[in-house]
C-alpha positions in Angstrom: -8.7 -7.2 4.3 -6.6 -6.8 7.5 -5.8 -8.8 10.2 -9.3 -9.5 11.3 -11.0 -12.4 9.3 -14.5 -11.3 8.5 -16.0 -15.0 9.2 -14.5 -14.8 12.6 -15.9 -11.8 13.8 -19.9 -12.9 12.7 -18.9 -15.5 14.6 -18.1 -14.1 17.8 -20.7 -11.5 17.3 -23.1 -14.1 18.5 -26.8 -14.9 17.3 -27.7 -13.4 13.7 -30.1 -10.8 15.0 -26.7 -8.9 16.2 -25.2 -8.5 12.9 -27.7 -9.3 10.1 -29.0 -6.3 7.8 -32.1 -6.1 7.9 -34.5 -5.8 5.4 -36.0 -2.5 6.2 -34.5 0.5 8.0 -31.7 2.9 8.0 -29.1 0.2 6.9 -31.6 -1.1 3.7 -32.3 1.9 2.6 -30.6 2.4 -1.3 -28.6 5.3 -2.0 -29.7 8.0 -3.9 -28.5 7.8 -8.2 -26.9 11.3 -6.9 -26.2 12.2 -4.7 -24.0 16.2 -3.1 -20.5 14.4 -2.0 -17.5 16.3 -2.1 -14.6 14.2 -4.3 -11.2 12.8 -2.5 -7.8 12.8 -3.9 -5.6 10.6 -2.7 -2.6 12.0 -0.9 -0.9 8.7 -2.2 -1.5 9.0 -5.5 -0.7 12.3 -5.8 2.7 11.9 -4.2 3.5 9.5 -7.0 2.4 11.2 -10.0 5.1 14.0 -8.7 7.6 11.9 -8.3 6.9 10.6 -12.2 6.0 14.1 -13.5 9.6 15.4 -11.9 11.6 11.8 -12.6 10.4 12.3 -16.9 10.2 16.0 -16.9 14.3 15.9 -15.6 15.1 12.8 -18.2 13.4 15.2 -21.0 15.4 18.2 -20.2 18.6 16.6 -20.5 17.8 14.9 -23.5 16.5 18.0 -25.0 19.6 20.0 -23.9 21.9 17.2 -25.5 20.5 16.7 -29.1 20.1 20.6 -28.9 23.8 22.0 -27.1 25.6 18.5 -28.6 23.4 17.0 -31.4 25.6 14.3 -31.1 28.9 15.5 -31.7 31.0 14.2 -28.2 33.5 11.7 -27.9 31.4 9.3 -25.5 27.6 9.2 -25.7 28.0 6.7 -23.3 28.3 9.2 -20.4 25.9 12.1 -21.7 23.3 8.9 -21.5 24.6 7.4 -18.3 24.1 11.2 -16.6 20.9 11.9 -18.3 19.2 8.5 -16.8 21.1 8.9 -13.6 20.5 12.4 -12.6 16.5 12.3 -12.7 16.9 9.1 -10.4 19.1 10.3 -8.2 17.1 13.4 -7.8 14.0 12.0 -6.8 15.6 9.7 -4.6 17.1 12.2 -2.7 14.1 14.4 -2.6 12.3 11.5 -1.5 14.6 10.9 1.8 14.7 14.8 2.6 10.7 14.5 2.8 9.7 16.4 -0.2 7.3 14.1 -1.8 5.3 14.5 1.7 2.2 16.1 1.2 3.1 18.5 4.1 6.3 19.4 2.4 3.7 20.1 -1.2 1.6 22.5 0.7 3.8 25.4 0.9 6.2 26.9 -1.0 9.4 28.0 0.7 9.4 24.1 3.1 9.1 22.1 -0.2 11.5 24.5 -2.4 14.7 24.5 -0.3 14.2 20.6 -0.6 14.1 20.5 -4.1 17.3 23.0 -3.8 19.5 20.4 -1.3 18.5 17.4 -3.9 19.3 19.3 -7.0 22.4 20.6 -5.8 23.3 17.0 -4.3 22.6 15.0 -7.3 25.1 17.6 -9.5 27.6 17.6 -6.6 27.6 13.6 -7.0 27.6 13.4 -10.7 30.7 15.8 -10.8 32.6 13.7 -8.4 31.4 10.3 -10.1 33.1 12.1 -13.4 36.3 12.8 -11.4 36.7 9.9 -10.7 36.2 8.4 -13.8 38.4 10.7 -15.6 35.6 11.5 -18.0 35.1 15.3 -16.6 37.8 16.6 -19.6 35.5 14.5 -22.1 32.1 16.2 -21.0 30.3 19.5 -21.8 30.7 22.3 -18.6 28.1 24.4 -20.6 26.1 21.3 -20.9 26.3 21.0 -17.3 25.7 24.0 -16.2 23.1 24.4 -18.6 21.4 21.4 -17.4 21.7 22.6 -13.8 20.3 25.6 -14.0 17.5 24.5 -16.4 16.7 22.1 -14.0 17.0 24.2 -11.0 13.8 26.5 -12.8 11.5 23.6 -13.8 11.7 21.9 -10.2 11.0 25.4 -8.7 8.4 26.6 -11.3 6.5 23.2 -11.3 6.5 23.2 -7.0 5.0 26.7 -7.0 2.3 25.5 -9.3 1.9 22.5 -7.1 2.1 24.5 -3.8 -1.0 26.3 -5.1 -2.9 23.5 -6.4 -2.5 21.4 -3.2 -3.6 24.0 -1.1 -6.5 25.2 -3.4 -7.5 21.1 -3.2 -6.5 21.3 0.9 -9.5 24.2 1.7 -11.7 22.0 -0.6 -11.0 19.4 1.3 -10.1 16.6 -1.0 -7.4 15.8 1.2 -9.3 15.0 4.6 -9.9 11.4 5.5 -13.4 12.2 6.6 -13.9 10.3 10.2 -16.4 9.0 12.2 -15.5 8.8 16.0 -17.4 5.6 17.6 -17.7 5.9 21.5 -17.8 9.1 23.8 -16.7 9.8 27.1 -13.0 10.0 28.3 -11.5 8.5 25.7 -13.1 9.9 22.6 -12.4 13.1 24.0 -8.8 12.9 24.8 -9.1 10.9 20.6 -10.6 14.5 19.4 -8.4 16.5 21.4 -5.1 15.1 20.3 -6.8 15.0 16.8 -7.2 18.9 16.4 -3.9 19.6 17.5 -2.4 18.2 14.4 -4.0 20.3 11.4 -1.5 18.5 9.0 -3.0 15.1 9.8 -5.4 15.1 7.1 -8.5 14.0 9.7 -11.8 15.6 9.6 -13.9 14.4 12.7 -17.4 14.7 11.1 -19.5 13.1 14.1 -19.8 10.6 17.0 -21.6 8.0 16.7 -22.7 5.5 20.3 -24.9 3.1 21.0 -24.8 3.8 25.2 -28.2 4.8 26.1 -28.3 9.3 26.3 -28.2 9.3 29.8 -24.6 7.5 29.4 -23.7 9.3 26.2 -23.8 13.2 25.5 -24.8 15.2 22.8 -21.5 16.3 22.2 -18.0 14.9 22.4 -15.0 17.8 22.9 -17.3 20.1 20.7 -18.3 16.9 18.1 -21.8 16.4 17.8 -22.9 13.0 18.5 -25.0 11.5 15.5 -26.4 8.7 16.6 -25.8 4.6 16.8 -23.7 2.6 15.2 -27.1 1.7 12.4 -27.1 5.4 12.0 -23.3 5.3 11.0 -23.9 2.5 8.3 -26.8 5.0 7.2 -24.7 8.1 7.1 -21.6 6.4 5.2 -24.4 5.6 2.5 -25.6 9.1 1.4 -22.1 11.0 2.8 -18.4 10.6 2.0 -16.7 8.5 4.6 -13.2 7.5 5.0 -12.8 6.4 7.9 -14.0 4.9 11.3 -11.9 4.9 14.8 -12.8 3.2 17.8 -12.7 4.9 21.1 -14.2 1.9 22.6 -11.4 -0.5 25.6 -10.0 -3.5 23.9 -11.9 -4.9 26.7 -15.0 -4.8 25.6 -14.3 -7.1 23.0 -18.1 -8.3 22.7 -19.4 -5.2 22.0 -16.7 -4.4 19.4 -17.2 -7.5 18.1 -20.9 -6.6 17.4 -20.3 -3.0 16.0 -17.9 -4.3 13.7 -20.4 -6.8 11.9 -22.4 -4.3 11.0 -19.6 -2.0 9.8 -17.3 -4.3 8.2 -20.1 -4.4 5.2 -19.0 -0.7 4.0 -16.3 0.5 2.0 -14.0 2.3 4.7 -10.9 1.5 6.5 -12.0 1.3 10.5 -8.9 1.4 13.0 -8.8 0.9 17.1 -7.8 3.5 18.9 -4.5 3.1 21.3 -4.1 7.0 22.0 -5.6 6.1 26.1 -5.3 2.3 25.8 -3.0 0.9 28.8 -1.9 -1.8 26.2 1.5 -0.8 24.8 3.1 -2.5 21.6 6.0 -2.3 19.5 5.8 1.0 17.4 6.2 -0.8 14.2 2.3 -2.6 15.5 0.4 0.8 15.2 -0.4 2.7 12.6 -0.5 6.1 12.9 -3.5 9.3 11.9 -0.8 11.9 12.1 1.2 11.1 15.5 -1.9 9.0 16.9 -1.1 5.3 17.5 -4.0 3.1 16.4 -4.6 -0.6 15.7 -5.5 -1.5 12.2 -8.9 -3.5 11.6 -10.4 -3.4 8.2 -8.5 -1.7 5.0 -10.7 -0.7 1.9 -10.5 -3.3 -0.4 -9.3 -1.6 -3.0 -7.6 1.8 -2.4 -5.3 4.6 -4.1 -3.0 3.4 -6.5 -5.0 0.3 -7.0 -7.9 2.3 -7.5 -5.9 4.0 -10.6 -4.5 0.8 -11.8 -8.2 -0.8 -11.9 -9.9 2.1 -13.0 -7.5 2.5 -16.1 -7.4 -1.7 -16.9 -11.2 -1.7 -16.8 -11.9 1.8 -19.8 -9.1 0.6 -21.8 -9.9 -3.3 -21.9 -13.7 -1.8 -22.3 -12.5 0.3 -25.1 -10.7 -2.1 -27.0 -14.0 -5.0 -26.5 -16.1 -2.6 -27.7 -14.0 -1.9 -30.8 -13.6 -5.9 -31.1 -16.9 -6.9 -30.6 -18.9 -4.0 -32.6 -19.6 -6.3 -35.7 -21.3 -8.7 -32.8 -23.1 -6.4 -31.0 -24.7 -5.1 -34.1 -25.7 -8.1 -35.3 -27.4 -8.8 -31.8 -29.2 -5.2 -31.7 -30.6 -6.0 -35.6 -32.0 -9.7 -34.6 -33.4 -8.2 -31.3 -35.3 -4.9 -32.9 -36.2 -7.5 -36.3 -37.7 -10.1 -34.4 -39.9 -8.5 -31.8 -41.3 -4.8 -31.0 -39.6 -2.4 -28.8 -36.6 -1.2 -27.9 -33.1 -2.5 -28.5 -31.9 -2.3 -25.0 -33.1 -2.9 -21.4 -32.3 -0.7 -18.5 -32.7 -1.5 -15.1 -31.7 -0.2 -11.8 -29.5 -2.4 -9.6 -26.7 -2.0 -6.7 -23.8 0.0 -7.3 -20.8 0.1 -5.3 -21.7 1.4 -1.8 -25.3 0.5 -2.4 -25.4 3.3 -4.9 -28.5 3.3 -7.4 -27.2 2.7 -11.1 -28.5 2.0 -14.4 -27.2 -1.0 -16.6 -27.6 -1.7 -19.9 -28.8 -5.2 -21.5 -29.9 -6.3 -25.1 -33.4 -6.8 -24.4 -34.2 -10.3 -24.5 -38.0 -10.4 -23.0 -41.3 -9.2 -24.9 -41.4 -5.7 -24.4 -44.9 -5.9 -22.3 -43.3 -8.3 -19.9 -40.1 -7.0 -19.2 -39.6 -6.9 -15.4 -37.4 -3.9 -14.2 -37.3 -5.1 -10.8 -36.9 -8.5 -11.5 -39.6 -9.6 -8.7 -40.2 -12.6 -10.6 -36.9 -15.1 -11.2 -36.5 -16.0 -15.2 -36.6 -19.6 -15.3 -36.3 -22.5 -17.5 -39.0 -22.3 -20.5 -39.5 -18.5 -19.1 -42.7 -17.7 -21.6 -41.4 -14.1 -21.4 -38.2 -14.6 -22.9 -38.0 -14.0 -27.0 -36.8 -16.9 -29.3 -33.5 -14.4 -29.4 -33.7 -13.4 -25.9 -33.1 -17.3 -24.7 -29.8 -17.5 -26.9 -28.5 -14.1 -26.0 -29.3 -15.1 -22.1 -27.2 -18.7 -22.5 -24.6 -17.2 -24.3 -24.5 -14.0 -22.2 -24.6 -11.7 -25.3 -27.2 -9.7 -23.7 -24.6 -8.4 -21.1 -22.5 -6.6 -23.8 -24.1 -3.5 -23.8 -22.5 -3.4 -20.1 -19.4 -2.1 -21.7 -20.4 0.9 -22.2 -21.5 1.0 -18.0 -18.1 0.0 -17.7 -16.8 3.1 -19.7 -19.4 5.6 -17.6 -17.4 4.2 -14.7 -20.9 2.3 -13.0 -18.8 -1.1 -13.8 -15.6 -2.3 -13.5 -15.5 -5.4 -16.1 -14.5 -7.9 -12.9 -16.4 -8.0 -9.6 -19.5 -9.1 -7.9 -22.5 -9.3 -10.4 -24.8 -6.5 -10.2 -28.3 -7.4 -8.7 -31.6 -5.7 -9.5 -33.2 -3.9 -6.5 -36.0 -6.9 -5.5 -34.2 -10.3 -6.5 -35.1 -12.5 -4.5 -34.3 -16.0 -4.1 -36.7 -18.9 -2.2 -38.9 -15.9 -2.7 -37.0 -13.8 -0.1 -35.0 -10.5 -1.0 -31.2 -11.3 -0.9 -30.1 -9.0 2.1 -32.6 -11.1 3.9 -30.9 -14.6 3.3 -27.7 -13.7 3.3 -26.1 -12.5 6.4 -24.2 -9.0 5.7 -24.5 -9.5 2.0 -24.3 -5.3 1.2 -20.7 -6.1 2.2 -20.2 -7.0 -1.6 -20.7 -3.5 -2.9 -17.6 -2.6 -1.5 -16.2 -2.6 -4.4 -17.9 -1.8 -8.0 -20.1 -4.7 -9.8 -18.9 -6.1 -12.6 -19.7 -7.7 -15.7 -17.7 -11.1 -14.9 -16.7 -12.4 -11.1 -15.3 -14.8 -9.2 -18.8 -16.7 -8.9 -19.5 -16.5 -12.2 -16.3 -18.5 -13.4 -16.4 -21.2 -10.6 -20.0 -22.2 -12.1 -22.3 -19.7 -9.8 -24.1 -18.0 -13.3 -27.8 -18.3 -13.8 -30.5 -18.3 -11.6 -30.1 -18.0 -7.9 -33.5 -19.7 -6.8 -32.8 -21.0 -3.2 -30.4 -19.8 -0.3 -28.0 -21.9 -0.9 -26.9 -20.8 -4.4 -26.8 -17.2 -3.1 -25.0 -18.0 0.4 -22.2 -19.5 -2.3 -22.2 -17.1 -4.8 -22.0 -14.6 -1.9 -19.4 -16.3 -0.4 -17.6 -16.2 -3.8 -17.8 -12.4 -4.0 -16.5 -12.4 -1.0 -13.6 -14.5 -1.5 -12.7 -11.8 -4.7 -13.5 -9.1 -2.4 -10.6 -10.0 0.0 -8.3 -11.4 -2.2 -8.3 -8.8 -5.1 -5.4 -8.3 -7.7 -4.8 -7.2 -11.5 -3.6 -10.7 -11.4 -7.0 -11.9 -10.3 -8.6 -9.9 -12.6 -6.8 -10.8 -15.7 -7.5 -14.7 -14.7 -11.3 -14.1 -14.2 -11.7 -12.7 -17.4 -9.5 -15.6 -19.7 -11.4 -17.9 -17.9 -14.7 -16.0 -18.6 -15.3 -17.6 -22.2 -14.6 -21.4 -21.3 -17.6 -20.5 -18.4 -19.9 -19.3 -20.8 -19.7 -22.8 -22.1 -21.5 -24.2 -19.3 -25.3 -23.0 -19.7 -26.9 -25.4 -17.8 -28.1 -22.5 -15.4 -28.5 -19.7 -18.0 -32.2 -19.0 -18.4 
């Protein structure tokens, strides 16, 4: 989240009818199970993992040049050790400050090698001074040194001409561009895409307007952008298209109709900013953000974002792998006394919300009679459910049934923590969700899970009036805005003691 609370803006938005989703239309219609969206990379990210690669290729060079040139056989290993850690360090410090872990510094050759050169060169210029003044440059190797030098010299160079090439095969791709939507016309989102375009190195690609001023106030086109429609025809396009990002155009002073565009976007999984390229309001530089050298006000962040996206991503395949290995012997036993004690198949699979509203399949031991198994789940399983096996009612309490889900989080559908999945027609006071629940799409931000927030502070079971949604809603919500590896690790120790309570588990 940023600095905006969601709660206060569907406040000042005014009466529901501004901001709700409603329950038919471009904004509640599903995506697609697949749909043609070209794949980011994360400039972030990618900075990083060069820093690592470089940092550990460095340390493994000296260490391979020692036990091979030395094996050992110097007065201090003490030094040779205090060198080999300090040197990749310093290195990628250095490179660091002179701007080479910039992607614009990756994308060609000669800018990013004579960096590499001046940190190189600095980091040996230091470490031979540092051994000078220690009186320990008679006690260590010159071959070594040089050695390591100009060994280290070629792998820096060799590995930045193989990344030159990669970034800017992945640059014409496009897995770079923060793909932008441009909301409001006129002056000001023209002067926005003008000063846009001149900075190719920005990493924005304007890929519409979008304004909800009548056409007779509003063009078709915005400095050669075509306008795609309102602000409901954004939310629709950032469901079946890649989006990254949403800038405003639009005067701080018409706050109420900001106000209003915002709850409908704030429900989607992009980072939206404010422009201040034409405002008259003028802040300290350290208030802006900036989209190359464009000064903008930051709004909503993604909730969960490059490196975290990495860090999540890996927690949730390798705790999946190692449950699965765990609890094999118990999910055996659960498929045998499902398929042994009634007809059909083992598991259940049902289509439900995905992050971004995406259609995905999940996985369930079956725990209905085959002939009454409800995909879309029009009808609520309650207490004494006739549908529900002698199995299926102790699998359900227990939450056995849900183990199968591993494996969705192992496809990459799930992550194990986050907002329960829901099938595609649950309804609760027999009225779909999206209806009683004011912007309640904006929990597939982030990817379902098989635990959440809710589901720990006692919000398992049935959801069978409005109430129970609003607060498990609310408690997706809370995780939503508040997400950490922390988090995630608490949520799922306190998963088990939860399961205890089964007073809602139908």
């Amino acid at each position: 989240m940023s600095a905006f609370d969601v709660r206060d803006i569907l406040k000042a938005a005014g009466p529901a009818s501004a901001y709700a989703i409603p329950s038919s239309g471009t904004q509640r219609q599903d995506r697609p199970a697949a749909v043609a969206r070209p794949t980011t990379m994360s400039p972030l990210v990618l900075c990083g993992l060069v820093r690592m690669l470089e940092g550990t290729s460095l340390f493994g060079l000296g260490a391979l040049l020692y036990g091979v040139m030395l094996n050992g056989n110097v007065a201090s290993v003490a030094t040779y050790a205090g060198a080999i850690g300090l040197v990749p360090v310093a290195t990628v410090g250095i490179a660091q400050a002179a701007g080479a872990y910039r992607l614009q510094a990756m994308r060609t050759f000669v800018r990013t090698a004579l960096r590499m050169i001046a940190a190189w060169t600095t980091t040996f210029l230091v470490l031979a001074a540092l051994l000078v003044f220690a009186k320990l440059a008679d006690q260590t190797s010159r071959l070594w040194l040089g050695t390591y030098y100009a060994g280290g010299l070629a792998l820096l160079l060799g590995g930045r001409v193989a990344l030159a090439r990669f970034v800017e095969a992945q640059t014409r791709a496009g897995r770079f561009d923060r793909r932008t939507a441009i909301v409001g016309g006129g002056e000001a989102g023209e002067a926005l895409i003008a000063a846009l375009s001149t900075q190719p190195d920005s990493g924005i690609s304007v890929v519409g307007v979008f304004d909800d001023r009548n056409d007779d106030r509003s063009t078709d086109t915005v400095a050669g952008v075509a306008k795609l429609g309102n602000v409901d025809d954004l939310v629709a396009y950032a469901r079946t298209h890649r989006l990254d990002l949403v800038v405003f155009t639009i005067p701080i002073s018409a706050e109420g109709r900001i106000l209003q565009m915002l709850a409908k976007l704030w429900v989607l999984p992009i980072d939206i900013r404010l422009s201040a390229h034409a405002a008259k309001l003028r802040l300290r530089p350290r208030s802006y953000s900036y989209l190359g050298s464009v000064p903008v006000l930051d709004v909503f962040d993604k909730p969960i974002a490059d490196w975290d996206v990495v860090v999540k991503a890996a927690f949730d395949r390798c705790a999946a792998l190692l449950a699965v290995a765990a609890l094999s012997p118990l999910m055996l036993a659960v498929a045998l006394a499902v398929r042994l004690t009634s007809r059909g198949p083992i598991l259940f699979r049902q289509k439900r919300h995905g992050f971004n509203n995406e259609l995905i399949e999940i996985y369930k031991f079956r725990s209905m009679y085959v002939d009454q198994c409800d995909a879309t789940a029009n009808k609520m399983v309650t207490k004494g459910d006739p549908r529900v096996t002698p199995v299926g009612r102790f699998i359900r309490k227990t939450s056995l049934d849900e183990l199968p889900q591993l494996f969705n989080v192992l496809k990459g559908d799930l992550s194990l923590v986050g907002p329960r999945p829901h099938a595609l027609q649950a309804k609760a006071a027999d009225t779909l969700y999206d209806q009683v629940v004011d912007g309640y799409f904006a929990r597939h931000r982030v990817k379902p899970g098989i635990t959440g927030w809710a589901q720990i502070n006692g919000w398992r079971g049935e959801t069978d009036t409005s109430e129970k949604l609003q607060r498990r809603i609310e408690h997706d919500l809370h995780y939503i805005e508040n997400w950490s590896v922390l988090l995630d690790l608490q949520i799922l120790l306190t998963t088990p003691f939860a399961l205890l309570k089964t007073e809602n588990a139908y």
